[in-house]
Backbone as XML, in Angstrom:
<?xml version="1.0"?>
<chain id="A" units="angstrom">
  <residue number="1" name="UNK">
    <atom name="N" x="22.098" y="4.520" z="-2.896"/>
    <atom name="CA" x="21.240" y="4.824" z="-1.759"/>
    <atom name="C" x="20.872" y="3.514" z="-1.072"/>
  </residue>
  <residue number="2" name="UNK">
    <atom name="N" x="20.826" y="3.671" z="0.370"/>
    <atom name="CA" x="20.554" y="2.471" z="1.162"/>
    <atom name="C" x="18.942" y="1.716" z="1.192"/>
  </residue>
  <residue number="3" name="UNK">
    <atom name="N" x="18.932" y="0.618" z="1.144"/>
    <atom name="CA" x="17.668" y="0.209" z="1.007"/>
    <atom name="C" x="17.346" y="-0.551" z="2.544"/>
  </residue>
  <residue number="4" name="UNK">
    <atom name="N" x="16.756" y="0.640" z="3.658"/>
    <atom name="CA" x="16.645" y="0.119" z="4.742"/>
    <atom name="C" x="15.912" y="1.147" z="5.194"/>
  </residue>
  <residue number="5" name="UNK">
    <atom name="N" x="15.094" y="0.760" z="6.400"/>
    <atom name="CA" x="14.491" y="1.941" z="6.620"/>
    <atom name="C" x="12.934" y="2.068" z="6.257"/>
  </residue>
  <residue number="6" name="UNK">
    <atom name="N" x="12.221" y="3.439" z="6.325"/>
    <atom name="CA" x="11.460" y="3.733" z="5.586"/>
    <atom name="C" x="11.248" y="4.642" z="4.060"/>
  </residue>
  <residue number="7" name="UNK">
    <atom name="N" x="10.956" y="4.226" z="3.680"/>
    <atom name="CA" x="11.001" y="4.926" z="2.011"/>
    <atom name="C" x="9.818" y="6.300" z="2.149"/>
  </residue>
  <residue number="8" name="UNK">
    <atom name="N" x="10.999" y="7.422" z="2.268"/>
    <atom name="CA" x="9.720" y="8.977" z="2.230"/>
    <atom name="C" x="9.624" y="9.515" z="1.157"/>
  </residue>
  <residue number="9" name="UNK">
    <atom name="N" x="9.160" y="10.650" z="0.859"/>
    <atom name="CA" x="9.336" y="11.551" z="-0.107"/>
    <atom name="C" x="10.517" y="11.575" z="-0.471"/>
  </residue>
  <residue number="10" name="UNK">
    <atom name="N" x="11.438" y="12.435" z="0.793"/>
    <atom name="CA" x="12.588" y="13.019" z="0.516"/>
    <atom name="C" x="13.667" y="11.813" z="-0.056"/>
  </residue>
  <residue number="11" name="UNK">
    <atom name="N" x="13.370" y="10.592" z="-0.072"/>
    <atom name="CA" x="14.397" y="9.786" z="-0.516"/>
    <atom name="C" x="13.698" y="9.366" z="-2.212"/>
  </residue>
  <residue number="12" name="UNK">
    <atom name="N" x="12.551" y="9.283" z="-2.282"/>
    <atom name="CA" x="12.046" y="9.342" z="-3.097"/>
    <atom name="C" x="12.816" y="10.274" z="-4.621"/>
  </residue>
  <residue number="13" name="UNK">
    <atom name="N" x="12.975" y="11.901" z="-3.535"/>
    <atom name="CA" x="13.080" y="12.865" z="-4.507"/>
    <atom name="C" x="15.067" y="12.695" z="-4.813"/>
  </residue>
  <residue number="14" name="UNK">
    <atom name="N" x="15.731" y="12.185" z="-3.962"/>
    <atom name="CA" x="16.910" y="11.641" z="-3.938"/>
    <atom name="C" x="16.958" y="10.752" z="-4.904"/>
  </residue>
  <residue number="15" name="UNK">
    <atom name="N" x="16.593" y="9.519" z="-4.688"/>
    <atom name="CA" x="16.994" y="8.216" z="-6.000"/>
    <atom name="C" x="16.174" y="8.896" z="-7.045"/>
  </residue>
  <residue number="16" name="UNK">
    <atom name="N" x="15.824" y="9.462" z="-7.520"/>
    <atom name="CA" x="14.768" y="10.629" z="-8.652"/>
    <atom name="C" x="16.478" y="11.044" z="-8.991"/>
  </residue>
  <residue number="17" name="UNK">
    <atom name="N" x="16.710" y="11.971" z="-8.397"/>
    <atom name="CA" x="18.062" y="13.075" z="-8.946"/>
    <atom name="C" x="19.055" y="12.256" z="-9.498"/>
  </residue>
  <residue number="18" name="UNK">
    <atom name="N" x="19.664" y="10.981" z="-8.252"/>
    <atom name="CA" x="20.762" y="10.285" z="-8.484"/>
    <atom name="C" x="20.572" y="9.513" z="-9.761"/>
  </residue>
  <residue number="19" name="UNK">
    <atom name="N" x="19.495" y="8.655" z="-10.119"/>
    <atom name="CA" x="19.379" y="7.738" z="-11.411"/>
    <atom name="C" x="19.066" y="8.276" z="-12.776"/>
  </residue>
  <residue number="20" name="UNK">
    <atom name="N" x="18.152" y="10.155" z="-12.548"/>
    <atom name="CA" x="17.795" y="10.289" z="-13.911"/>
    <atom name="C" x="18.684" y="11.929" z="-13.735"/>
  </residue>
  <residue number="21" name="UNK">
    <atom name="N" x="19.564" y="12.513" z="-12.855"/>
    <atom name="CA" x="19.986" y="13.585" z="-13.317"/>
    <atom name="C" x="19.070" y="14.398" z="-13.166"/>
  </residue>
  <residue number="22" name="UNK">
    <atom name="N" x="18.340" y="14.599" z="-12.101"/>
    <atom name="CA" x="17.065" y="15.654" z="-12.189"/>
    <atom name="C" x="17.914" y="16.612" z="-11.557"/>
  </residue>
  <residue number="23" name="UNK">
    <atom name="N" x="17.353" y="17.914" z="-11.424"/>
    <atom name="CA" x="17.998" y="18.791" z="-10.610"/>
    <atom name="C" x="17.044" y="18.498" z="-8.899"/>
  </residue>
  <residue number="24" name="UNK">
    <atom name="N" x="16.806" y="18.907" z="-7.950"/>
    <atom name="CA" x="16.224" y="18.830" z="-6.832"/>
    <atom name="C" x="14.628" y="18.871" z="-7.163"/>
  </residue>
  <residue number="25" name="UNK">
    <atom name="N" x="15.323" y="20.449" z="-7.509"/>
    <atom name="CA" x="13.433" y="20.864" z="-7.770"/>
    <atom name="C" x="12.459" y="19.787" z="-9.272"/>
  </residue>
  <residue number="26" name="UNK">
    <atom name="N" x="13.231" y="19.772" z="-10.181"/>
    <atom name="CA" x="12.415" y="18.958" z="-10.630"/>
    <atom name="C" x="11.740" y="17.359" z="-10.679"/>
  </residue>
  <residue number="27" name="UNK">
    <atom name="N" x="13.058" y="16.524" z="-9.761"/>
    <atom name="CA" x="12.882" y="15.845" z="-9.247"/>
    <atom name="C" x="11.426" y="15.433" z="-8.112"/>
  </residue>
  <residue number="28" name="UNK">
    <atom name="N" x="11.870" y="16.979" z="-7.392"/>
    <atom name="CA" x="10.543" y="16.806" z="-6.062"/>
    <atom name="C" x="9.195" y="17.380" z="-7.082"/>
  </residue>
  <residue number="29" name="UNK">
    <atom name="N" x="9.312" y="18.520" z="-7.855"/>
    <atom name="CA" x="8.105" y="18.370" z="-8.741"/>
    <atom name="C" x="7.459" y="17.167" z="-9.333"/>
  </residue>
  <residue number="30" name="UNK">
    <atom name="N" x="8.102" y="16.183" z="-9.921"/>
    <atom name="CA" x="7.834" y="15.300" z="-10.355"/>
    <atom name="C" x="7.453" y="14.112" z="-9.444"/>
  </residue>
  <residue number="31" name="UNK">
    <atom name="N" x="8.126" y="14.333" z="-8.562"/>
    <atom name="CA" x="7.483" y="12.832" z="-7.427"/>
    <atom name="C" x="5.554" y="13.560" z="-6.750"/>
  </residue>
  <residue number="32" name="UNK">
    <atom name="N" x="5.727" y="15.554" z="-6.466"/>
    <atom name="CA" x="4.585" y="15.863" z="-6.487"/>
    <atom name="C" x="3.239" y="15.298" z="-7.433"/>
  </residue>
  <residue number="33" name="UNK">
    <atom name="N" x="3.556" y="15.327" z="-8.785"/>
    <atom name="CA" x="2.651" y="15.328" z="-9.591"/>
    <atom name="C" x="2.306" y="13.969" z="-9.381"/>
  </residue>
  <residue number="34" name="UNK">
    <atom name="N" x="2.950" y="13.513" z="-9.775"/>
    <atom name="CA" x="2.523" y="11.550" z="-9.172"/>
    <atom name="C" x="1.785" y="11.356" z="-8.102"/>
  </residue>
  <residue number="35" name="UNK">
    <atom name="N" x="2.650" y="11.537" z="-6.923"/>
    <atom name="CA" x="1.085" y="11.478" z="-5.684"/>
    <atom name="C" x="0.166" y="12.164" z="-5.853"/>
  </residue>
  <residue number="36" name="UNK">
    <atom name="N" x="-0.109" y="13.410" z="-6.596"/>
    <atom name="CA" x="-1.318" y="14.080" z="-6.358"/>
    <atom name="C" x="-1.882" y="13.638" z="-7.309"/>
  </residue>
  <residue number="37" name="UNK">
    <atom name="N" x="-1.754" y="12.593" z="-8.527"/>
    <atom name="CA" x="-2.776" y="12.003" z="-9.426"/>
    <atom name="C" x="-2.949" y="10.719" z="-8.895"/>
  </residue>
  <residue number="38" name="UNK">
    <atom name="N" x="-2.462" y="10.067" z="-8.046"/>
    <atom name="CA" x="-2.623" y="9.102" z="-7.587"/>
    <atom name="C" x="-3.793" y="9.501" z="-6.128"/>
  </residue>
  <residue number="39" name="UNK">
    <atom name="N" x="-3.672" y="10.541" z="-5.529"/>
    <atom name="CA" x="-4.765" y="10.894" z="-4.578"/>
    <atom name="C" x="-5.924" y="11.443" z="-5.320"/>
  </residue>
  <residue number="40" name="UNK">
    <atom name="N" x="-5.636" y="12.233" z="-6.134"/>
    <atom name="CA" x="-7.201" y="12.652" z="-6.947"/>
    <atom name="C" x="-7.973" y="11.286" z="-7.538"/>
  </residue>
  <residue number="41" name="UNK">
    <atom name="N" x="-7.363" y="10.920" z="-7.796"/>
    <atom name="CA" x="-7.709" y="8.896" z="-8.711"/>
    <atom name="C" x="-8.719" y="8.932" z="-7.328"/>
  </residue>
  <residue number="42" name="UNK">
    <atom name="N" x="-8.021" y="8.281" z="-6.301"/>
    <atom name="CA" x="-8.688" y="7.623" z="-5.001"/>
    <atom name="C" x="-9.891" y="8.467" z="-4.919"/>
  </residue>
  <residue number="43" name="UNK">
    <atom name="N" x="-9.802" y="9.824" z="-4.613"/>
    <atom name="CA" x="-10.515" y="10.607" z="-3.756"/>
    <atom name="C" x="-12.109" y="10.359" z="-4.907"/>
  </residue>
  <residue number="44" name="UNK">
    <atom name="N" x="-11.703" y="10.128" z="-5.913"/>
    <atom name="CA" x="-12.886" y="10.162" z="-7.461"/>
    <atom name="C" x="-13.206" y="8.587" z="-7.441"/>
  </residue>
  <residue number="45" name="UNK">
    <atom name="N" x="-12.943" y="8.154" z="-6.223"/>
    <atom name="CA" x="-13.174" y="6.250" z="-6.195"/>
    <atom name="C" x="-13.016" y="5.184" z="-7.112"/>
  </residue>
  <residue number="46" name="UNK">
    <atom name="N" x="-11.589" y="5.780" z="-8.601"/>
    <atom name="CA" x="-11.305" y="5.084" z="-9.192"/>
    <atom name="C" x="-10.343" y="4.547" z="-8.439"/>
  </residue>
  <residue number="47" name="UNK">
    <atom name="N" x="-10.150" y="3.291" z="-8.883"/>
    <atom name="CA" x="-8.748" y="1.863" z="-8.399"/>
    <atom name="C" x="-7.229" y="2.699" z="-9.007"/>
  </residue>
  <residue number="48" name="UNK">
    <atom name="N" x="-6.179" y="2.762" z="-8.535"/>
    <atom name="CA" x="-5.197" y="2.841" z="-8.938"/>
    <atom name="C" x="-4.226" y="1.848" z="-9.391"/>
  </residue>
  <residue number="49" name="UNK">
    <atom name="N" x="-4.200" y="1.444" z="-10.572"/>
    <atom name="CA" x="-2.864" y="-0.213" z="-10.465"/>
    <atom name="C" x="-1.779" y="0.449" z="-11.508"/>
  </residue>
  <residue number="50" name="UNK">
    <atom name="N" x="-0.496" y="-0.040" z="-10.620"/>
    <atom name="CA" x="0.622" y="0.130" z="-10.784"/>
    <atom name="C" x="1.290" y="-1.444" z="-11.468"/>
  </residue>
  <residue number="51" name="UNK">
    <atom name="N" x="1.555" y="-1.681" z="-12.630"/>
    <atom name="CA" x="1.840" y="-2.897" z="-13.053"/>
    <atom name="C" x="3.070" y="-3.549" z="-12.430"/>
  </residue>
  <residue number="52" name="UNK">
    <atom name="N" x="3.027" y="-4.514" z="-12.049"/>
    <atom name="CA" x="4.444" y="-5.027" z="-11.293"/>
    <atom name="C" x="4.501" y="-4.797" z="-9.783"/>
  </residue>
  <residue number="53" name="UNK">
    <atom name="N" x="3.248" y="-3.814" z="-9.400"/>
    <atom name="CA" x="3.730" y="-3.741" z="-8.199"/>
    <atom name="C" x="2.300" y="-4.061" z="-7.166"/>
  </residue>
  <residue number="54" name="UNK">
    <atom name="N" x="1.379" y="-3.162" z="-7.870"/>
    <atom name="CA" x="-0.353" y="-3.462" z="-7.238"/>
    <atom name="C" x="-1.231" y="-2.606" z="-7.738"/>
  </residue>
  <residue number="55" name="UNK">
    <atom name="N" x="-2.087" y="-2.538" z="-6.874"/>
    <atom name="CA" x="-3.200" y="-1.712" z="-6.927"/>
    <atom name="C" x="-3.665" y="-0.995" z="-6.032"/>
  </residue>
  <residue number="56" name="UNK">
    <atom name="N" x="-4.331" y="-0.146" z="-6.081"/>
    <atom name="CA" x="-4.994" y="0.322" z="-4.632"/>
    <atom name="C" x="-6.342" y="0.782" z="-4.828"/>
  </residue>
  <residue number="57" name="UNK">
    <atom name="N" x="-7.157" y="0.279" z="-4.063"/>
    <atom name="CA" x="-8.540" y="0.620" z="-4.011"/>
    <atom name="C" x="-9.437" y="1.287" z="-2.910"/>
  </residue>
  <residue number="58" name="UNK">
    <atom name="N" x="-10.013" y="1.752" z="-3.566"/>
    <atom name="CA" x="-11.048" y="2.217" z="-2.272"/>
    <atom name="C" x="-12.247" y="1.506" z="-2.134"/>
  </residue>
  <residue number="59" name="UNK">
    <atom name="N" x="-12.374" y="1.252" z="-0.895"/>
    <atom name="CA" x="-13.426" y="0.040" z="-0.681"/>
    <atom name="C" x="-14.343" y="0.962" z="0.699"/>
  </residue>
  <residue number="60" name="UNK">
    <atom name="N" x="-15.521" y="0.694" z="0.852"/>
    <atom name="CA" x="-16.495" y="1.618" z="1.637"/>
    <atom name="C" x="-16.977" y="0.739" z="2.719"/>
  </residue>
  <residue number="61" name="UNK">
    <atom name="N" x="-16.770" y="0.976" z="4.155"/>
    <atom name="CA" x="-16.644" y="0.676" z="5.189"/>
    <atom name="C" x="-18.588" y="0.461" z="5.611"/>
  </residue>
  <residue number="62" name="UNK">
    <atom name="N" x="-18.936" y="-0.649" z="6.050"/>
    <atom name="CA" x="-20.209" y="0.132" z="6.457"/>
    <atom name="C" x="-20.204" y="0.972" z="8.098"/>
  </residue>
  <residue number="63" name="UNK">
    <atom name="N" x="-21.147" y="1.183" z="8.698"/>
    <atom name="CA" x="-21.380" y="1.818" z="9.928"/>
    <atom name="C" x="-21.185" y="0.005" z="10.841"/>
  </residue>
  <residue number="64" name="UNK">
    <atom name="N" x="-20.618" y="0.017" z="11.565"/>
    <atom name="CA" x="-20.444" y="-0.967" z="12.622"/>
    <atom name="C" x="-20.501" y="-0.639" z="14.182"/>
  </residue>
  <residue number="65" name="UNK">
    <atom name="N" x="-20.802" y="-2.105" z="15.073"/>
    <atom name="CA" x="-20.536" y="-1.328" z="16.268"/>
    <atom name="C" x="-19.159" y="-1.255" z="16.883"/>
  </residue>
  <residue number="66" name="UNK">
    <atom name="N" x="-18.286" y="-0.580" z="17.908"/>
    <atom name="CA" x="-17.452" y="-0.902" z="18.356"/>
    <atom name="C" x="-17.581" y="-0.260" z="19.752"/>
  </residue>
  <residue number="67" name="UNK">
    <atom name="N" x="-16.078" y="-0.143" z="20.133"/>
    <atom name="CA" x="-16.201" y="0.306" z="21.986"/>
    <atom name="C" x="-14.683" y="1.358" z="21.835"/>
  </residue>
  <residue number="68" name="UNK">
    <atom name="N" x="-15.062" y="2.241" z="22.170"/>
    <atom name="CA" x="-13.896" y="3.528" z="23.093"/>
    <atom name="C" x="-13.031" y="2.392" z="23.901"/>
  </residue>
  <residue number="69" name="UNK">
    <atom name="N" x="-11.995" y="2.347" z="23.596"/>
    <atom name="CA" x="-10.681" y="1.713" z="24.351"/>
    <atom name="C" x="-10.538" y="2.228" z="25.537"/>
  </residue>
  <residue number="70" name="UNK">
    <atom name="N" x="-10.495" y="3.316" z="25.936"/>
    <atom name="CA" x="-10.103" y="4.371" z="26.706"/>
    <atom name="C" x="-11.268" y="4.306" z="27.942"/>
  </residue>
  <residue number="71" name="UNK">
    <atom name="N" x="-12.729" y="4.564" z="27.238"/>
    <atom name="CA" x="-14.002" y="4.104" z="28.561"/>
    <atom name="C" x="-14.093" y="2.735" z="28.107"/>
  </residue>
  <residue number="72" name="UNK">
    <atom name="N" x="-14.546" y="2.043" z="27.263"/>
    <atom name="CA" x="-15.185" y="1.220" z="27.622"/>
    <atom name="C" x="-16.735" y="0.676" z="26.881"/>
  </residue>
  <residue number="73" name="UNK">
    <atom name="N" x="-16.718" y="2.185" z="26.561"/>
    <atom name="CA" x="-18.546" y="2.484" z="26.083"/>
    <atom name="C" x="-18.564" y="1.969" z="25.079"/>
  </residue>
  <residue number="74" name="UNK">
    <atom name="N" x="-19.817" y="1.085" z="24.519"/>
    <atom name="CA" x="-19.944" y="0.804" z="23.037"/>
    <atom name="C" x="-20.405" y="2.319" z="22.091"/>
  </residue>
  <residue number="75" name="UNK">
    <atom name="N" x="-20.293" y="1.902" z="20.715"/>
    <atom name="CA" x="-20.424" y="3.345" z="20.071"/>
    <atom name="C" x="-20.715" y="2.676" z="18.692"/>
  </residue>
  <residue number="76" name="UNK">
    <atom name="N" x="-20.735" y="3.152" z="17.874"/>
    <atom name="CA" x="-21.435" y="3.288" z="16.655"/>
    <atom name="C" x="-20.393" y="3.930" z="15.881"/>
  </residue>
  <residue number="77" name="UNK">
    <atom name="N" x="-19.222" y="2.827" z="15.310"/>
    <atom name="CA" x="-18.693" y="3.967" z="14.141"/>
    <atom name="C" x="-19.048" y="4.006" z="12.888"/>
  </residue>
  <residue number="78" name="UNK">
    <atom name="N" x="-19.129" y="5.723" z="12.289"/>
    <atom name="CA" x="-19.636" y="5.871" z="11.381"/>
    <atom name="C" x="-19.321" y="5.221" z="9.815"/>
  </residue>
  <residue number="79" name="UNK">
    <atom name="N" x="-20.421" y="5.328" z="8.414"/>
    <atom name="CA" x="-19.734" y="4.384" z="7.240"/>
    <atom name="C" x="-18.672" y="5.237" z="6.719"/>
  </residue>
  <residue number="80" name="UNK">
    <atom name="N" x="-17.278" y="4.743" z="6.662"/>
    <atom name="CA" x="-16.473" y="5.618" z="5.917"/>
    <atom name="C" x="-15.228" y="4.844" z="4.624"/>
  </residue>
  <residue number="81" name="UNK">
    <atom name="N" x="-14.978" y="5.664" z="4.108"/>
    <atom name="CA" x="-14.160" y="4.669" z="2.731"/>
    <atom name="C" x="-12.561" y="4.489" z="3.473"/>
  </residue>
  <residue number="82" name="UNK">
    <atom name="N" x="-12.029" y="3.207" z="2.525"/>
    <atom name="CA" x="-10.231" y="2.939" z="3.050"/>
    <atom name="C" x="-10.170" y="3.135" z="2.025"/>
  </residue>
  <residue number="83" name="UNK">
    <atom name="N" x="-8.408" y="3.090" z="1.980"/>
    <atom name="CA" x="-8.023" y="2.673" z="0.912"/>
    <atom name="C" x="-7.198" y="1.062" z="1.276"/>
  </residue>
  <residue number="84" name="UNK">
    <atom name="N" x="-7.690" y="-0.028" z="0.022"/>
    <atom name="CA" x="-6.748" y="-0.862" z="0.442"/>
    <atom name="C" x="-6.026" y="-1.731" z="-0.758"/>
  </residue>
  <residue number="85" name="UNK">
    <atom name="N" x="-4.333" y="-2.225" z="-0.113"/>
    <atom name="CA" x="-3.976" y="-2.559" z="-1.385"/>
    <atom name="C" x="-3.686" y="-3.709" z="-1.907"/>
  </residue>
  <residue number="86" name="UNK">
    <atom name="N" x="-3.893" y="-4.377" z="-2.842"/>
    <atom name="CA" x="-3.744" y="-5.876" z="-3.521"/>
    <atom name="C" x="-2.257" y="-5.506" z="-3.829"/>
  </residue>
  <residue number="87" name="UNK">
    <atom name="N" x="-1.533" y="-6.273" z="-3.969"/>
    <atom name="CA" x="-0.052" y="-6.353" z="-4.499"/>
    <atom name="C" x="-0.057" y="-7.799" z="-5.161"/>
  </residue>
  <residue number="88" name="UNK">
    <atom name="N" x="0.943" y="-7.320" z="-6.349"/>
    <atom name="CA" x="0.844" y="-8.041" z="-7.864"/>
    <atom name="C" x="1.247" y="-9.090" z="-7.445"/>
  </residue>
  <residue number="89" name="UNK">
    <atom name="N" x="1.104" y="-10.234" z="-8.439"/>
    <atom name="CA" x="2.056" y="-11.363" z="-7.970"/>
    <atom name="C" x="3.449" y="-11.273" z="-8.490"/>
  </residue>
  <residue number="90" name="UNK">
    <atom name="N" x="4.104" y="-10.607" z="-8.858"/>
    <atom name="CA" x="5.644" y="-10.265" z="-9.184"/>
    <atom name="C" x="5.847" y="-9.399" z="-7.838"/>
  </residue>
  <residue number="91" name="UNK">
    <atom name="N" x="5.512" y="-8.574" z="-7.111"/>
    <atom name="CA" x="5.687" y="-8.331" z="-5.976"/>
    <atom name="C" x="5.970" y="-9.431" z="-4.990"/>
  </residue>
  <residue number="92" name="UNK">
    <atom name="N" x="4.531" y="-10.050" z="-5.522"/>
    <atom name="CA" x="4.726" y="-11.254" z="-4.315"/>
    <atom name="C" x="5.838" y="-11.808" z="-4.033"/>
  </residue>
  <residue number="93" name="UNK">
    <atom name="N" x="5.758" y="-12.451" z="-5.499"/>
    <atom name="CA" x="7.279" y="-13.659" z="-5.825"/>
    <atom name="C" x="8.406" y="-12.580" z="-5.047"/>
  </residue>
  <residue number="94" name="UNK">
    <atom name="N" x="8.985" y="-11.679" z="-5.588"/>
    <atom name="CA" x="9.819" y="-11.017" z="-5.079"/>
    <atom name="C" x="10.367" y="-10.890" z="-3.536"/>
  </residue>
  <residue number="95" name="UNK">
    <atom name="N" x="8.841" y="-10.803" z="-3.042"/>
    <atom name="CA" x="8.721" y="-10.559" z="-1.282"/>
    <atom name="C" x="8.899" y="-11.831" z="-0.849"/>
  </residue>
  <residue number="96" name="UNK">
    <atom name="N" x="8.387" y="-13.067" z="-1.688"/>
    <atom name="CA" x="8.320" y="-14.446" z="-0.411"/>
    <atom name="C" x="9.502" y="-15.316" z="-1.665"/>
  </residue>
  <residue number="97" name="UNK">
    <atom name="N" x="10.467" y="-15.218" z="-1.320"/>
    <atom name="CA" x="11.850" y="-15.281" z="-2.370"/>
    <atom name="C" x="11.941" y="-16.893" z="-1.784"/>
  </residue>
  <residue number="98" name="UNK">
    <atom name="N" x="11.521" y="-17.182" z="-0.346"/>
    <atom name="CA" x="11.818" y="-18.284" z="-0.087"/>
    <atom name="C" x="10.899" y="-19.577" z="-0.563"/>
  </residue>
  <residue number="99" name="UNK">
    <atom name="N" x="11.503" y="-20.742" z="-0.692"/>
    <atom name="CA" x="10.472" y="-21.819" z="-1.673"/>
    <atom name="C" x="9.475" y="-22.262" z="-0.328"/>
  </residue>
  <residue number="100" name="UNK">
    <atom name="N" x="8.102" y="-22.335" z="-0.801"/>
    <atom name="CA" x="7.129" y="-22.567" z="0.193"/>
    <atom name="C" x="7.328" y="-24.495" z="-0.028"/>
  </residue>
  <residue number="101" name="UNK">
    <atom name="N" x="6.928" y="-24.506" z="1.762"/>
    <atom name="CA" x="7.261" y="-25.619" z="1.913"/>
    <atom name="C" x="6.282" y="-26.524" z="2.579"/>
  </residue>
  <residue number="102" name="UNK">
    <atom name="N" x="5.336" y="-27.314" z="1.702"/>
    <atom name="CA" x="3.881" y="-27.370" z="1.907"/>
    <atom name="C" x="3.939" y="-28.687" z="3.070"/>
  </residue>
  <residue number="103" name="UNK">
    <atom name="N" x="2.855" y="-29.150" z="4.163"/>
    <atom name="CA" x="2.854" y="-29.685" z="4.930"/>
    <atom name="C" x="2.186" y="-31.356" z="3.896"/>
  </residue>
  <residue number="104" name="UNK">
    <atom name="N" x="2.809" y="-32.430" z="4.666"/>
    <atom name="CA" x="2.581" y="-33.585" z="4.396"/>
    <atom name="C" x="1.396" y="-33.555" z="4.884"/>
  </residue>
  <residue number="105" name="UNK">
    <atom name="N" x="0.399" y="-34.104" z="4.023"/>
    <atom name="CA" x="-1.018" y="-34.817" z="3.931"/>
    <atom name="C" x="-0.755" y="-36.013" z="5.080"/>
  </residue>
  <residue number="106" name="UNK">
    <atom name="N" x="-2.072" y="-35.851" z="5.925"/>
    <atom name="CA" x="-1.683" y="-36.583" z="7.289"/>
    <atom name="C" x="-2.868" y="-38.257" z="6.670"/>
  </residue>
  <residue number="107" name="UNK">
    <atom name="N" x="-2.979" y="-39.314" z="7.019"/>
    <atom name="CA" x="-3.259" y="-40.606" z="6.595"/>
    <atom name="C" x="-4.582" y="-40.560" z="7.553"/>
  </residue>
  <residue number="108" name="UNK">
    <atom name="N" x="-5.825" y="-40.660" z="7.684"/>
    <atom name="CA" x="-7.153" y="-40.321" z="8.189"/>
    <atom name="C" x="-6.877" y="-42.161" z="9.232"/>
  </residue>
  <residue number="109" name="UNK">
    <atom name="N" x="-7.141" y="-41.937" z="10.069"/>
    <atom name="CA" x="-6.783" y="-43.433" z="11.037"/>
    <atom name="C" x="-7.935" y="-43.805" z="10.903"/>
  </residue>
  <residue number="110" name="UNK">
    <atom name="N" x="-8.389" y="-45.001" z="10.750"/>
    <atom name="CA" x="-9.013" y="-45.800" z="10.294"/>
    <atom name="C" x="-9.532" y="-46.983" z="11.527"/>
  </residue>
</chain>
C-alpha cells in the first residue's frame, strides 16, 4: 500500500487485512474498537499515549476575547476543551531524519 496521501479509516482497515489476514469486517471491527476507546479515554479527560508515537491530551481552553472574521464584531468565545498532541521523540527522530545544523555563535564586537 502507498504511503502518500492522507491516512483514513478505509486504508487503515486495508493495511489491517493485507499484513494480518483479517477478513474486511473484522479488520474494520477492529480499527472501530480502537478509536472508540481512544475517544471514550478523551471524552473522560484521561491523556491517551501511544508508545513510539505520542500522546494526546485534553487540555481546557479558557473563555477569551476574539472578533467574527466575517463582521468584524468583537465577541467572547466560550471556555471549551482541545485535544492536543505531544509526539514521542522516536517520532520525532524519524520525522526530522535530516542532521540539524546549528548556527555559529556570533563574537559580541567589542
Amino acid at each position: 500500500m502507498p504511503l502518500s496521501g492522507t491516512l483514513t479509516k478505509a486504508r487503515m482497515v486495508e493495511a489491517v487485512v493485507e499484513t494480518n489476514e483479517y477478513t474486511q469486517q473484522k479488520a474494520c471491527e477492529t480499527i472501530e474498537i480502537l478509536l472508540e476507546l481512544i475517544k471514550r479515554s478523551l471524552e473522560s479527560g484521561e491523556d491517551v499515549m501511544i508508545s513510539g508515537f505520542g500522546k494526546f491530551c485534553v487540555k481546557n481552553k479558557k473563555k477569551r476575547r476574539g472578533r467574527n472574521p466575517a463582521t468584524g464584531k468583537d465577541l467572547i468565545i466560550a471556555p471549551r476543551k482541545v485535544v492536543k498532541f505531544e509526539w514521542s521523540g522516536k517520532l520525532k527522530e524519524k520525522l526530522n531524519t535530516k542532521p540539524v545544523i546549528r548556527a555559529k555563535k556570533r563574537r559580541a564586537r567589542v
